[in-house]
C-alpha positions as CSV (number, residue, x, y, z in Angstrom):
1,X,-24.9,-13.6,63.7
2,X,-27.6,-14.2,61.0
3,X,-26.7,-12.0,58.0
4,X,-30.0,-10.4,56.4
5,X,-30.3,-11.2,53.2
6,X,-30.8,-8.1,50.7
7,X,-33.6,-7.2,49.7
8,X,-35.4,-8.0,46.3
9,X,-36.3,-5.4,43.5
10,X,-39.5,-3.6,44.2
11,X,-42.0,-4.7,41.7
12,X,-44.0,-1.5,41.8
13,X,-42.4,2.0,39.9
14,X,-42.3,5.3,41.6
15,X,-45.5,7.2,41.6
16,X,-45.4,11.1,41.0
17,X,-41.3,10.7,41.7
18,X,-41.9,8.9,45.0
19,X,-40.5,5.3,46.0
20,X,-42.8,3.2,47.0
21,X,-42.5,2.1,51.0
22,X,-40.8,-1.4,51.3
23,X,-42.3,-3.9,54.6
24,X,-39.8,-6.4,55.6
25,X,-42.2,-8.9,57.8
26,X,-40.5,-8.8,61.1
27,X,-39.6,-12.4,63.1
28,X,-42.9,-13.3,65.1
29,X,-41.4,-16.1,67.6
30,X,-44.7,-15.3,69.7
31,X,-47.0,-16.1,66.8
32,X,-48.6,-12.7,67.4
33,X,-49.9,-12.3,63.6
34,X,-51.6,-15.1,62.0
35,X,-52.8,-13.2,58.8
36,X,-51.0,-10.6,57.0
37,X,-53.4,-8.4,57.8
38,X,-53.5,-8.6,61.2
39,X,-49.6,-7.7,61.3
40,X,-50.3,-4.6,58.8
41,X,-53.2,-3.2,60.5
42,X,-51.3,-3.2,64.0
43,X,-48.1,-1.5,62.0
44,X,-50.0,1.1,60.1
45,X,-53.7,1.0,61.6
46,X,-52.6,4.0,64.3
47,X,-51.4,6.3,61.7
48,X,-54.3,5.7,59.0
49,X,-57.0,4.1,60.6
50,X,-57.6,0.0,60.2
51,X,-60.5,0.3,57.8
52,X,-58.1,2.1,55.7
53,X,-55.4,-0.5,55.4
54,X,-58.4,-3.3,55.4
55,X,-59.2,-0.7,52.2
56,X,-55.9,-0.6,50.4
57,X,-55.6,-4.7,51.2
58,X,-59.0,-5.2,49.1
59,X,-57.9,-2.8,46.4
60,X,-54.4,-4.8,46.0
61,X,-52.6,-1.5,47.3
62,X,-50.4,-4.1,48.4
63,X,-47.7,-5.8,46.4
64,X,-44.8,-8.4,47.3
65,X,-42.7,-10.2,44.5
66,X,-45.5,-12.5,42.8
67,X,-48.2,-10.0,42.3
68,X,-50.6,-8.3,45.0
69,X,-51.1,-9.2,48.7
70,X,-54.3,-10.4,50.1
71,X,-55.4,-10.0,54.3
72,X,-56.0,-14.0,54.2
73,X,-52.5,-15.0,53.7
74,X,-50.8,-16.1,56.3
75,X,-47.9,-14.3,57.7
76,X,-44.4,-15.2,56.9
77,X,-41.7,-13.2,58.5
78,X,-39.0,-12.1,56.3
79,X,-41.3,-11.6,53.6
80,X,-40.9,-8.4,51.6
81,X,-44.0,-6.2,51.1
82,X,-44.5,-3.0,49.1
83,X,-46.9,-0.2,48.9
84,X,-47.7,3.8,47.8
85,X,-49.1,5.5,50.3
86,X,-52.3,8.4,50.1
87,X,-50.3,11.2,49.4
88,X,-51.1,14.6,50.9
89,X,-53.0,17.2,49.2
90,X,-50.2,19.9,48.1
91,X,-50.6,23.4,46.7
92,X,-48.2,23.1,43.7
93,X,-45.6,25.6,44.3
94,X,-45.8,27.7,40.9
95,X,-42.1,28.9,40.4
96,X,-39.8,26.4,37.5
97,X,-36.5,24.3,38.6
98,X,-33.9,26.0,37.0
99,X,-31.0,23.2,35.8
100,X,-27.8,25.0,36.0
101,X,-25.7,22.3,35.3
102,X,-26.1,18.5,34.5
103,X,-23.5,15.4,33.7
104,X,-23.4,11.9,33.8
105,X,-22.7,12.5,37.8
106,X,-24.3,15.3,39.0
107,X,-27.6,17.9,38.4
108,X,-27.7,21.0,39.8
109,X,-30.3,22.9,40.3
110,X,-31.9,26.3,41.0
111,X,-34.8,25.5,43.8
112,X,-37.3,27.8,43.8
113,X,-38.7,29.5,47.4
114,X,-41.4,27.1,49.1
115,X,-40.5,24.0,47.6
116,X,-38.7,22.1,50.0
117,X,-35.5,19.5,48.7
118,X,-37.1,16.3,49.6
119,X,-40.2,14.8,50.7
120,X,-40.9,15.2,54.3
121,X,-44.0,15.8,56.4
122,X,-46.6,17.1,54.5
123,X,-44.5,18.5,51.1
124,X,-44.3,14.5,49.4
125,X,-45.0,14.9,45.6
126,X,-44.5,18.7,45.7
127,X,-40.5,19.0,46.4
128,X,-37.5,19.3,43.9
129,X,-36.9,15.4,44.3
130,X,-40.1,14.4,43.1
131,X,-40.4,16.7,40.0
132,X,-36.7,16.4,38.8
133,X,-37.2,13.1,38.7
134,X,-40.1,13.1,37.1
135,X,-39.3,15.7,34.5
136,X,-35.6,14.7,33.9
137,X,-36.6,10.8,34.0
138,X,-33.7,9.9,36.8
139,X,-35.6,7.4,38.8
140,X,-32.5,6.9,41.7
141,X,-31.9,10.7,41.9
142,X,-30.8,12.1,45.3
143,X,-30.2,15.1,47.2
144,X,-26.7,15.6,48.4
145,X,-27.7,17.8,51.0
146,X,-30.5,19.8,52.0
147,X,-31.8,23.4,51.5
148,X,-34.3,24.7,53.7
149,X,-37.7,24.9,51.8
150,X,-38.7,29.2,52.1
151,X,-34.8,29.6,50.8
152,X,-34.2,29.6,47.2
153,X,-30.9,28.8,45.1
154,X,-28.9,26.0,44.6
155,X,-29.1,22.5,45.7
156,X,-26.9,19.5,44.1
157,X,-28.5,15.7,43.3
158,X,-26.4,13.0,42.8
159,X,-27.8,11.0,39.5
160,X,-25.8,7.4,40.8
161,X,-26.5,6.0,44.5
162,X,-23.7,4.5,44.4
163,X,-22.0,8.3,43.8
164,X,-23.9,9.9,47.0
165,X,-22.0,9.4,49.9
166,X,-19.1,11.0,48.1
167,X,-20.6,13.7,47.6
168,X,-22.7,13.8,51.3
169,X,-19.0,13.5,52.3
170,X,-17.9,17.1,51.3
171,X,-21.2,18.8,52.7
172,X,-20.8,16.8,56.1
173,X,-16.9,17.9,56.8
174,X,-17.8,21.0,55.1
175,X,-15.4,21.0,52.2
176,X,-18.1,22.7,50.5
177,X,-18.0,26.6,50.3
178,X,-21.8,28.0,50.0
179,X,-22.0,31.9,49.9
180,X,-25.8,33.2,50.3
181,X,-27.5,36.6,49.5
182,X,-30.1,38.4,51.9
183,X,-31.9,41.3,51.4
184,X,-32.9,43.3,54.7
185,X,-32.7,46.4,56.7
186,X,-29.9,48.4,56.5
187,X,-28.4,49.5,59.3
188,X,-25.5,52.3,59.2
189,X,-25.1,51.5,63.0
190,X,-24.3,47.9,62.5
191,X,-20.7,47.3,62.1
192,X,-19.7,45.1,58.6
193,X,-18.3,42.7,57.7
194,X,-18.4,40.8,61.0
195,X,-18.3,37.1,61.5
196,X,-21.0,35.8,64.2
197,X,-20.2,33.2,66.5
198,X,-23.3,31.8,68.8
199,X,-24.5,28.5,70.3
200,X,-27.7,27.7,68.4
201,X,-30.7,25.0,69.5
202,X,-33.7,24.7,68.1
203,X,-36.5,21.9,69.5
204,X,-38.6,19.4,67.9
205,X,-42.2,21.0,67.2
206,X,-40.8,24.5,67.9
207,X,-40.5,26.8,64.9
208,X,-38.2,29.3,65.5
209,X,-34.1,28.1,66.6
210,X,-32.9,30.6,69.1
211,X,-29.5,31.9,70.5
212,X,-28.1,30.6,74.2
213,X,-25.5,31.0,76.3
214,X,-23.0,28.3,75.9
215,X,-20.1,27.0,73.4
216,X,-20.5,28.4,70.2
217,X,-22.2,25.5,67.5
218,X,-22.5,27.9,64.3
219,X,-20.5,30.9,62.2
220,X,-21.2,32.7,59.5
221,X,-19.5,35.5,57.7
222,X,-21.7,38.6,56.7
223,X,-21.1,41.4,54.3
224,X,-22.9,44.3,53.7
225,X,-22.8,44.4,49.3
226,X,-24.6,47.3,48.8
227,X,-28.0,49.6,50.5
228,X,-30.6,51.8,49.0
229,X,-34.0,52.7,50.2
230,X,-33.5,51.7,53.6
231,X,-32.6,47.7,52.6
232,X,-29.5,46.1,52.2
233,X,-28.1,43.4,50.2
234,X,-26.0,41.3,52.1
235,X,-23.5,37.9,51.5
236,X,-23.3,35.4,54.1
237,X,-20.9,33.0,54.0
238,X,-21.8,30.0,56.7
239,X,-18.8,28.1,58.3
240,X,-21.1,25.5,59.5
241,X,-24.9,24.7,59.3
242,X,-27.2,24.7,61.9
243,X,-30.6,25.3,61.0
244,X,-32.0,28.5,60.3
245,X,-28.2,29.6,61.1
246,X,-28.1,32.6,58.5
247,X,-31.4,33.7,59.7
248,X,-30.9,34.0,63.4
249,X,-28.0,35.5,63.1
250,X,-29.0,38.3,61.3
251,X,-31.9,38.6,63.3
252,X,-29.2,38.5,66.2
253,X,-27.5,41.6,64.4
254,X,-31.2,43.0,64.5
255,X,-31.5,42.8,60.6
256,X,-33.8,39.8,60.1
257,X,-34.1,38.8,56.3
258,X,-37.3,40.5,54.5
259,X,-40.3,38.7,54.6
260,X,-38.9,35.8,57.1
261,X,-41.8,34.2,58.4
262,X,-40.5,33.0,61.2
263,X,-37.7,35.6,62.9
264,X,-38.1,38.0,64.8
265,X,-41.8,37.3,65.2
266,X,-43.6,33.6,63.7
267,X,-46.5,34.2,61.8
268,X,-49.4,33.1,61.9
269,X,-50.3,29.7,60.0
270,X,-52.0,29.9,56.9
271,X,-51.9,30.0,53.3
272,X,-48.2,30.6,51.4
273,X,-48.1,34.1,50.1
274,X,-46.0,33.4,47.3
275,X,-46.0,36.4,46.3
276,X,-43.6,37.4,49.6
277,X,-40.8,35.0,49.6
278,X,-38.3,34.9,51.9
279,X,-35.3,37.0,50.9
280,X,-33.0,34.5,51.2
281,X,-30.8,33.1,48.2
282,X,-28.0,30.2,47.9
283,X,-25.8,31.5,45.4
284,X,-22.5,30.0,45.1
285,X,-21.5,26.3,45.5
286,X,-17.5,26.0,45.5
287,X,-15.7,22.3,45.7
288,X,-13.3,19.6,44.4
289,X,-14.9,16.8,42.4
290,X,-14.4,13.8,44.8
291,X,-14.0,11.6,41.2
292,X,-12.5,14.4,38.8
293,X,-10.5,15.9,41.3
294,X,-11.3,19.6,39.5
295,X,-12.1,22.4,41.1
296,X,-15.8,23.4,40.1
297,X,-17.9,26.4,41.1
298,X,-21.7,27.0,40.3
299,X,-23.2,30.0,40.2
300,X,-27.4,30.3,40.8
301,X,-29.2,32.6,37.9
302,X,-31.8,33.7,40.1
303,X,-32.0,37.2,42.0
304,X,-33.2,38.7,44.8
305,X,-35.7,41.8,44.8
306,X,-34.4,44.5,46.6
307,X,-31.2,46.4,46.0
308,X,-29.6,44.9,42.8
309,X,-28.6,45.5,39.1
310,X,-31.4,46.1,37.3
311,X,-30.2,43.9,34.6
312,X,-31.1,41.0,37.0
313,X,-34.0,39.8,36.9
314,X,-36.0,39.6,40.1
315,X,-37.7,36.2,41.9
């Protein structure tokens, strides 16, 4: 079997934290493409219209190893290409990324609500990716894992690709111990602590996850902290990680989270209200260094409104 050779070094930097999107010219044994552009506007002409690519082509949008790309050229398969494409028009998210710790290795970091981990979708420049890199100058930073965009708290990057996957290792066979705070209705009715045990499924282009019948796919610990005023402060402790686990199953417990947009009831699209953030904090990461082999535990310095300390102060 034909080995593919690796690829060369992009010649174009990030822009605004993002990579730019690398083209590999695909084997043509039918002689379908003549032209670059012919290949580039039958690849990407669908998703931005052909006079747009005929657009970025004439405005050298497109770059391989010697220097920009003209239409005219003819196509060579195997041929690297590589381009930024028309980023989205964001709403800048207007809450700081708090560092809470940072080495050689590792950053972590206090996400704000409504600014999700990594670019997806529509959220490209304005996620925690794009700005630490940008304001921490650590071009090849990555995630190790993700956390939901509306929840705030801590999220780990891994400065070294080559020092991911260790770290994606203890988050995928959950040797990581994450403990979360909620605020929401109190309940005296509702038995606590309790550990919930469901089968969870959510569908592509469907909002809300939901609760079935069937073997249960997601845990989670709860803990009532502390109530006044009719709310509750609550830690969760998730086993595994399904998504939107720790919101449908309080909602399950009929306590859904304070100002949850999404459970029991999806609102209505529209403008973020940033002013009512989903009361929903990752607090605690808890590991062993898969290098150091030391035990280390972060802490987040953010808080939740609602029943507290009033020392803390409030997000």
């Amino acid at each position: 079997m034909r080995r593919r050779s690796k690829a060369p070094a992009s010649p174009l930097p990030q822009l605004h934290g993002i990579d730019p999107v690398r083209v590999r010219l695909p084997e043509d044994p039918e002689g379908r493409w003549t032209g670059v552009r012919e290949y580039l506007v039958e690849r990407y002409g669908a998703a931005v219209g052909p006079g747009r690519v005929e657009g970025m082509l004439r405005e050298g949008r497109f770059v391989g190893v010697d220097g920009p790309v003209g239409g005219d050229e003819p196509y060579a398969a195997g041929r690297h290409l590589w381009f930024h494409r028309d980023f989205p028009a964001e709403t800048p998210v207007p809450f700081p990324i708090g560092v809470v710790h940072r080495d050689e290795r590792i950053v972590v970091v206090d996400k704000p609500h409504f600014l999700a981990t990594m670019p997806r979708g529509r959220h490209v420049t304005e996620t925690a990716l794009a700005r630490l890199r940008r304001d921490l100058g650590l071009a090849r930073l990555q995630p190790a894992h993700r956390l939901d965009r509306l929840t705030a708290g801590l999220v780990l990057f891994v400065v070294r690709p080559e020092d991911r996957g260790a770290y994606q290792t203890l988050f995928r066979d959950r040797a990581v111990r994450k403990e979360y705070e909620a605020v929401a209705p109190y309940d005296p009715a509702v038995e606590l602590p309790v550990t919930v045990r469901s089968r969870i499924e959510k569908e592509r282009g469907v909002m809300a996850a939901r609760e079935v019948p069937g073997e249960p796919n997601a845990e989670s610990g709860i803990e009532l902290l502390g109530h006044a005023g009719g709310l509750g402060r609550y830690r969760l402790v998730p086993v595994t990680g399904r998504t939107h686990q720790l919101r449908v199953h309080m909602n399950g417990l009929g306590l859904p989270i304070l100002d949850d947009p999404v459970y029991p009831v999806v609102r209505e699209d529209g403008p973020e209200d940033f002013a009512r953030p989903l009361r929903l904090l990752a607090r605690t990461l808890e590991f062993t260094d898969p290098f150091t082999g030391d035990e280390v535990r972060f802490e987040s310095r953010l808080a939740l409104s609602g029943p507290s300390h009033a020392a803390e102060p409030h997000i």
